[in-house]
Backbone bond lengths (Angstrom), bond angles and torsions (degrees), N, CA, C in turn:
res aa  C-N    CA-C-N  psi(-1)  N-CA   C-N-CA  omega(-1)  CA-C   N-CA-C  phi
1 X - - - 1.455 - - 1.520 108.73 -
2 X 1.259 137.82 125.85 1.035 167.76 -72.57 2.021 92.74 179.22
3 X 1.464 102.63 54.14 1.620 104.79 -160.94 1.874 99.39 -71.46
4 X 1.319 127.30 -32.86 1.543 115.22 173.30 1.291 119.73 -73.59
5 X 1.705 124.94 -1.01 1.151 137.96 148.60 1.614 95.28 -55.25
6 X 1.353 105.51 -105.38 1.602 119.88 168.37 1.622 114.69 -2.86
7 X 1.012 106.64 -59.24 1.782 93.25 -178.13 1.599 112.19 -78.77
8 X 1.501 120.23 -20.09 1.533 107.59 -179.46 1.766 102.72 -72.24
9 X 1.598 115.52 -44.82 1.229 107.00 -175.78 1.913 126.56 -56.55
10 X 1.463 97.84 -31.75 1.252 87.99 169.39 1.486 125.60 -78.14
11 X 1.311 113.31 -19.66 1.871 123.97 170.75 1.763 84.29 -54.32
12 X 1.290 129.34 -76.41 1.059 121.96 -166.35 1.287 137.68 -43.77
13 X 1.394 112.49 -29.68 1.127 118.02 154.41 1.614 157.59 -54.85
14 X 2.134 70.02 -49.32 1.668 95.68 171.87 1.416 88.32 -70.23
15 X 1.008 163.33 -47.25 1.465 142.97 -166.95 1.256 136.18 -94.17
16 X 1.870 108.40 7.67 1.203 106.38 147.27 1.716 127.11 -94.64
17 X 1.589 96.56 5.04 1.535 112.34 160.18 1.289 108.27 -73.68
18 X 1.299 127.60 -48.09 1.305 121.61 -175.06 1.410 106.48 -66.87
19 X 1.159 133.28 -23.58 1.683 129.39 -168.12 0.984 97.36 -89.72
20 X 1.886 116.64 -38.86 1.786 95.23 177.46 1.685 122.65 -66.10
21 X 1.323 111.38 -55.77 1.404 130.97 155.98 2.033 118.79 -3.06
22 X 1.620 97.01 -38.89 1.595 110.69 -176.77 1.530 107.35 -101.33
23 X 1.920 99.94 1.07 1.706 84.07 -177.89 1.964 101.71 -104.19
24 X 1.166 123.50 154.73 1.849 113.52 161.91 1.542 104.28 -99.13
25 X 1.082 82.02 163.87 2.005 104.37 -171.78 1.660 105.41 -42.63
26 X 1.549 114.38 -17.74 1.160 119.23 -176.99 1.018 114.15 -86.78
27 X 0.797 133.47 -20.45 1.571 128.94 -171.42 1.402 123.74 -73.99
28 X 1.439 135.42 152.43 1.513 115.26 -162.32 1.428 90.67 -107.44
29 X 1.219 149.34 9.95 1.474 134.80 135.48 1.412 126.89 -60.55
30 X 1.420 123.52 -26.05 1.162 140.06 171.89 1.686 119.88 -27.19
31 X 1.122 115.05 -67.21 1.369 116.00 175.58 1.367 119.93 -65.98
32 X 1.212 108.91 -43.57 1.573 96.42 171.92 1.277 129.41 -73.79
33 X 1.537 121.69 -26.86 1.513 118.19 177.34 1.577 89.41 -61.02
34 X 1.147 133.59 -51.41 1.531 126.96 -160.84 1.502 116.38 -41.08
35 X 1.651 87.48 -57.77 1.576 113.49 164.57 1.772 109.93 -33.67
36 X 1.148 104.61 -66.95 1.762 119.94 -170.43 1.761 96.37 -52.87
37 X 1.365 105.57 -33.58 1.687 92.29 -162.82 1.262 99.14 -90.99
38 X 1.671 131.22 -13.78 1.796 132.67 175.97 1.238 87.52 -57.04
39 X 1.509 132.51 -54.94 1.217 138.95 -162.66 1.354 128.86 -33.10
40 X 1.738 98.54 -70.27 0.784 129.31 172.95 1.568 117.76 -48.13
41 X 1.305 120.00 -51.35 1.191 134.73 -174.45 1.330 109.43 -74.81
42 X 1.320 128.61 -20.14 1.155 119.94 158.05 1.167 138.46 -58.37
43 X 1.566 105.77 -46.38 1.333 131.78 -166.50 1.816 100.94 -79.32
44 X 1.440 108.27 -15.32 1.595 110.21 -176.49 1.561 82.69 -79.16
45 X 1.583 119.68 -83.57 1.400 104.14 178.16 1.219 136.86 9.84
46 X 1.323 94.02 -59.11 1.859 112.16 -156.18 1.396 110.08 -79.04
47 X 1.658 116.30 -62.87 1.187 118.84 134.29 1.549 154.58 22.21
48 X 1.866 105.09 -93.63 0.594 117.10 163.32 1.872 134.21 -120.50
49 X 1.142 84.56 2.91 1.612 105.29 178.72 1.700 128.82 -20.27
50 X 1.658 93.25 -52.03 1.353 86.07 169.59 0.946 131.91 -117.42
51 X 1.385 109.81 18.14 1.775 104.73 169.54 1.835 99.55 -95.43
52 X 1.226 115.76 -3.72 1.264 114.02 173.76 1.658 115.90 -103.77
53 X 1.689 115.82 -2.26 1.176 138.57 178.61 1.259 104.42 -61.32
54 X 1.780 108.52 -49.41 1.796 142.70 -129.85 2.219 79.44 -94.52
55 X 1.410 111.52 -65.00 1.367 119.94 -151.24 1.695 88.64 -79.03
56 X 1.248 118.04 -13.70 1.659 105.27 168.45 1.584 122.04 -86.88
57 X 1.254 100.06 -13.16 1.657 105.37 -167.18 1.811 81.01 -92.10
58 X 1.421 129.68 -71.60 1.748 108.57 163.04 0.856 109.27 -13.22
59 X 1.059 134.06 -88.77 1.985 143.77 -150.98 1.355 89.76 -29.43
60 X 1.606 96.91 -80.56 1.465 121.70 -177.61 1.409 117.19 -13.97
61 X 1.638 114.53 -64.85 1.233 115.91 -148.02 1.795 115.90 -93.54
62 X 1.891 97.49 -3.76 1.562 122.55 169.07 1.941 108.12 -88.80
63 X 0.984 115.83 -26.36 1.502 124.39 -159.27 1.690 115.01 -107.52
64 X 1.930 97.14 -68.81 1.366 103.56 -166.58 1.850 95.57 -117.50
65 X 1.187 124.77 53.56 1.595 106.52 -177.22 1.360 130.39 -41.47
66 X 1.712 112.70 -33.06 1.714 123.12 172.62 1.385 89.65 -57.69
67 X 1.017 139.42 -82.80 1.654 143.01 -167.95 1.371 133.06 -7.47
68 X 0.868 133.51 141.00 1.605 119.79 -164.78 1.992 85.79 -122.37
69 X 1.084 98.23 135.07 1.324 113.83 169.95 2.042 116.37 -75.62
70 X 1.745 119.24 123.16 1.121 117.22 178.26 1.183 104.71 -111.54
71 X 1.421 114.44 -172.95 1.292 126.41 -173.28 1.798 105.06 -66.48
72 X 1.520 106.49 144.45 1.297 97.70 -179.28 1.256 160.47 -100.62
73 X 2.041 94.81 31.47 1.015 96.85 156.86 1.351 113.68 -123.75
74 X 1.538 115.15 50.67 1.412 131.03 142.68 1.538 105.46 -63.34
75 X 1.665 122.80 -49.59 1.136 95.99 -178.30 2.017 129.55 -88.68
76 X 1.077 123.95 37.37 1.175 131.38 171.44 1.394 116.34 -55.99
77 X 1.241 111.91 132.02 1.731 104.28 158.24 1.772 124.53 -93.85
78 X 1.507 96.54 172.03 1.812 90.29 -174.17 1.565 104.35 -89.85
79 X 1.317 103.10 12.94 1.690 81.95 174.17 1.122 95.45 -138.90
80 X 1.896 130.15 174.61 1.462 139.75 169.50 1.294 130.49 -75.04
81 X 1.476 110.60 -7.99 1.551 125.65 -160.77 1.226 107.25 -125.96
82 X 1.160 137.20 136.99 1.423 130.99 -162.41 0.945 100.21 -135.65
83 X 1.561 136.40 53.41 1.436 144.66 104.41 1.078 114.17 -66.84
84 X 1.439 140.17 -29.86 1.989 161.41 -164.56 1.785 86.74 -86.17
85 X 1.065 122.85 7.12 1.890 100.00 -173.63 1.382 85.83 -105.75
86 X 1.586 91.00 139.14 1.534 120.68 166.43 1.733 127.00 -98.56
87 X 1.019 116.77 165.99 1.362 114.59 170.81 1.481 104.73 -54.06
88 X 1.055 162.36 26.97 1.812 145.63 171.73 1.504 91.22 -146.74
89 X 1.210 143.01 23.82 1.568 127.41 157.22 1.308 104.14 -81.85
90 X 1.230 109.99 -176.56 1.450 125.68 167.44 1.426 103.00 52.43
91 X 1.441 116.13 179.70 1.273 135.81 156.79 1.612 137.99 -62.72
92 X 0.854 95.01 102.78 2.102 97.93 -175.55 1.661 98.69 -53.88
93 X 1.271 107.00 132.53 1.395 128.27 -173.36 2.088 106.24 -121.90
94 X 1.338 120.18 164.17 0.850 93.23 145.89 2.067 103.70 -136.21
95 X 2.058 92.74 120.02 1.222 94.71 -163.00 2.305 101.88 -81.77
96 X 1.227 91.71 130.36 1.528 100.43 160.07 1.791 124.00 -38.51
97 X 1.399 107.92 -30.41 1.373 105.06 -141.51 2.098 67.58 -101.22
98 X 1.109 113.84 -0.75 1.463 111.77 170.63 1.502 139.04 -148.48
99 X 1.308 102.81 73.17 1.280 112.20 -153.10 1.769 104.20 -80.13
100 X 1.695 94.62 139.68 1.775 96.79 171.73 1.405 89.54 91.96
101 X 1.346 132.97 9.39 1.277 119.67 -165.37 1.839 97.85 -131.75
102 X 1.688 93.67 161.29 2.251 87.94 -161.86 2.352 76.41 -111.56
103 X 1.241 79.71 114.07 1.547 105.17 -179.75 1.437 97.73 -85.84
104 X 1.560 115.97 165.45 1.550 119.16 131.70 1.438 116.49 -146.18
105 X 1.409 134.43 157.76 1.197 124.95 151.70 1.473 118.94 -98.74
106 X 1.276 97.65 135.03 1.919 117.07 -162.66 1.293 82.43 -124.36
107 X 1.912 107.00 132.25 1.549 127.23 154.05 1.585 106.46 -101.26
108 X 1.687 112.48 127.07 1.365 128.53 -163.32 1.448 87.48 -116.95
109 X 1.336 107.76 141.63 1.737 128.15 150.57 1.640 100.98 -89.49
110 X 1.896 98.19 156.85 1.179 110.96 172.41 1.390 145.00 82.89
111 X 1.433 89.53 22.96 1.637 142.05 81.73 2.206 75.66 -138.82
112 X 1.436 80.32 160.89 1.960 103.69 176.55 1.426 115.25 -76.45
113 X 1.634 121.19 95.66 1.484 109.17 -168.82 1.445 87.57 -147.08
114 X 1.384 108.85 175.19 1.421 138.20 -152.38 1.679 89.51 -109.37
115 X 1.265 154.90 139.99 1.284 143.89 130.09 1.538 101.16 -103.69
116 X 1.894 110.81 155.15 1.263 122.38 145.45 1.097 113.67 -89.38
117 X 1.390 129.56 136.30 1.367 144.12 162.13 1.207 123.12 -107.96
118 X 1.367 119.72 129.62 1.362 136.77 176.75 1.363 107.23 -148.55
119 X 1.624 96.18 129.45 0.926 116.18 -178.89 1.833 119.98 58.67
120 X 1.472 113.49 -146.03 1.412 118.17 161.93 1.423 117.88 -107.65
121 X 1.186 106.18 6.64 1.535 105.69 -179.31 1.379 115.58 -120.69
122 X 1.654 131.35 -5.43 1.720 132.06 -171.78 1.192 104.98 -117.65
123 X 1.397 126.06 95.48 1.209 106.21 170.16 1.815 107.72 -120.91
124 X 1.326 107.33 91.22 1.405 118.10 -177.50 1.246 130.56 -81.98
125 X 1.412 134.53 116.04 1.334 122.84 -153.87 1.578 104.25 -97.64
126 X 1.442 124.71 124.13 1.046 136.86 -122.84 1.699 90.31 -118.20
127 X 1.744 115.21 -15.86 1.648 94.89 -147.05 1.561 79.53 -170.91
128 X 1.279 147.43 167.42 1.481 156.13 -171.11 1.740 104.75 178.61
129 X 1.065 111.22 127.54 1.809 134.83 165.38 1.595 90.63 -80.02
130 X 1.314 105.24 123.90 1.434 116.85 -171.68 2.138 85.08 -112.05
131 X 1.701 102.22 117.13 1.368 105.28 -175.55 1.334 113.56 -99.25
């Protein structure tokens, strides 16, 4: 796996979230950036799908075992910096090591890693692309 592949595509992504994010339904760029980012997100899929399928079902089965593993760029966040992640990025999990608690797992570029998030104060990095 080809991980500085892997981390540019998700920069790319996360930032055609951010470009869509700055446009409203009105705008006549609107549909197509959307378009550009289905794209994109496909081609991450396609890509990299299952070697990131393989290190989520791990994650998964150390962290959130109730959890059902999705496609992976369900878990993306809207921003590049993962101090900027909020409680509603990533994927809602429900982690063991925190019960009663609204989890997520967020995949970060820069270096390419997995964090758990809880709350505003846990952000545990769960998983690392060793480059």
């Amino acid at each position: 796996m080809n991980i500085q592949e892997l981390n540019t595509a998700l920069v790319t992504i996360i930032q055609k979230k951010q470009e869509l994010s700055k446009l409203s339904y009105n705008d006549n760029r609107y549909d197509d950036v959307e378009e550009e980012l289905h794209d994109l997100e496909d081609e991450f899929n396609d890509n990299f799908g299952e070697y990131l399928e393989d290190v989520l079902g791990d994650v998964h089965m150390k962290v959130c075992p109730d959890t059902d593993v999705l496609l992976p760029t369900a878990y993306l966040p809207e921003t590049l910096n993962a101090e900027e992640l909020n409680g509603k990025q990533g994927v809602w999990v429900e982690a063991d090591a925190y019960p009663n608690k609204e989890a997520r797992l967020v995949l970060i570029p820069n270096p390419t890693r997995l964090f758990l998030s809880v709350g505003k104060t846990v952000r545990e990095e769960v998983w690392n692309a060793d480059v």
